[in-house]
N, C-alpha and C positions, 0 to 999 in steps of 0.2 A: 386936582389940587396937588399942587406940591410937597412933595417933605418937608419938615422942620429942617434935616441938615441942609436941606441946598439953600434955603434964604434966611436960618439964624448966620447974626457975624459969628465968627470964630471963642470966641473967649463963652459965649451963651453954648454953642454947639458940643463944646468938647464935654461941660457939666450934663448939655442933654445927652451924648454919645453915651456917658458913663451910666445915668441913671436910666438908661435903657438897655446898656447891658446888663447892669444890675437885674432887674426884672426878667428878662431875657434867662438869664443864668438862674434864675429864684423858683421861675415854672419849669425850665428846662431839666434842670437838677433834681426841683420836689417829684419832676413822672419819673427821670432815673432812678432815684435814691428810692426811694418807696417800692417801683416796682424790686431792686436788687434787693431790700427788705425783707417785703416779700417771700421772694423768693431763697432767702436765706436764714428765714425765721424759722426757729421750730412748730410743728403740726397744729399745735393749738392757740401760738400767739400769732399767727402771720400778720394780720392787720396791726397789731402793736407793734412787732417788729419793724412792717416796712413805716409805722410815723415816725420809728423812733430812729431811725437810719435818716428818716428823712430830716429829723430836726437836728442831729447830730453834723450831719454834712452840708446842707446847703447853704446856709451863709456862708460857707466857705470858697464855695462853687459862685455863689451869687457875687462875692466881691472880687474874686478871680476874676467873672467877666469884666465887671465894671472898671478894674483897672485897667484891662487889657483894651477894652474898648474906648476909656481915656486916653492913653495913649496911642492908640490909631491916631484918633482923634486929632491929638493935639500934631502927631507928629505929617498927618493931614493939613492940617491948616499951618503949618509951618511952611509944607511946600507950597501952599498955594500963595503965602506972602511973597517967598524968594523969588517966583517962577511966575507970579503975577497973573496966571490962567488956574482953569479947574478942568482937567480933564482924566483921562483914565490914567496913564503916566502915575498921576502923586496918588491914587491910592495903593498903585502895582509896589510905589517906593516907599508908599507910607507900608505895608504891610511887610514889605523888607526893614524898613528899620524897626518895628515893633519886634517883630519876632528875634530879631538880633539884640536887642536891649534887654529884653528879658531872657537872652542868655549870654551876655557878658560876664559873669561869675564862672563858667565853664570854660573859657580860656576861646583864644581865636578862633580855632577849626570850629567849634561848637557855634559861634557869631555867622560864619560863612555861611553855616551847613544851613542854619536857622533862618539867614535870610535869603538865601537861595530857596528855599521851602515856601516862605512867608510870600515872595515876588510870583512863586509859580501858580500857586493858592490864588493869592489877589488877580492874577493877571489872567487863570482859569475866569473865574469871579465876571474881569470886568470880558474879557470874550463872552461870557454866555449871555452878558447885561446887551452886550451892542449886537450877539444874532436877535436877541428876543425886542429889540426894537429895529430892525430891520427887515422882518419877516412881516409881510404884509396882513 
């Protein structure tokens, strides 16, 4: 069966992207934060410690993802209008422009650096997607 992103249209996929990084980022955060808790709680509250780090920070973690991952998203289906195919390409440049949009406020070299990072990332990413479907 296939994924939701490869056969939602675009405008459904970007709210699905988002609301899966959300969640994504909610469990991902609650085993970090809990465990740093944890382990930074004094001898006798450990377990109050790590809920309360844990309630303290994850929404915050959790809606990081889901912007982040809205914008992949959207900036995904953007190039698959212009470009008219969906191939490995527009995630390598969707994750070059995400990573550079959210650091626009830090001035150019900061935009390069970031999507230079964001393309090598992605484009790690889609290598390991095309050995692992072509490995018999």
């Amino acid at each position: 069966m296939e994924s939701l992103t490869a056969t939602a249209p675009c405008p459904n996929r970007i709210i699905s992207d988002a609301g899966t990084g959300f969640a994504v980022g909610a469990i991902g955060g609650s085993f970090f934060h809990f465990a740093k808790g944890l382990r930074n709680a004094p001898s006798g509250t450990r377990f109050a410690g790590g809920l309360q780090a844990m309630h303290m920070n994850v929404p915050c973690v959790a809606g990081s993802f889901a912007v982040w991952c809205g914008m992949y998203s959207a900036c995904d289906c953007t190039l698959v209008h212009l470009r008219q195919k969906e191939d490995h390409w527009n995630s390598i440049l969707s994750g070059a422009a995400t990573s550079g949009i959210f650091s626009l406020r830090q001035g150019f070299r900061a935009v390069v650096r970031s999507s230079m990072q964001g393309a090598i990332f992605f484009a790690l990413i889609s290598g390991a997607g095309i050995m692992m479907q072509s490995s018999p």
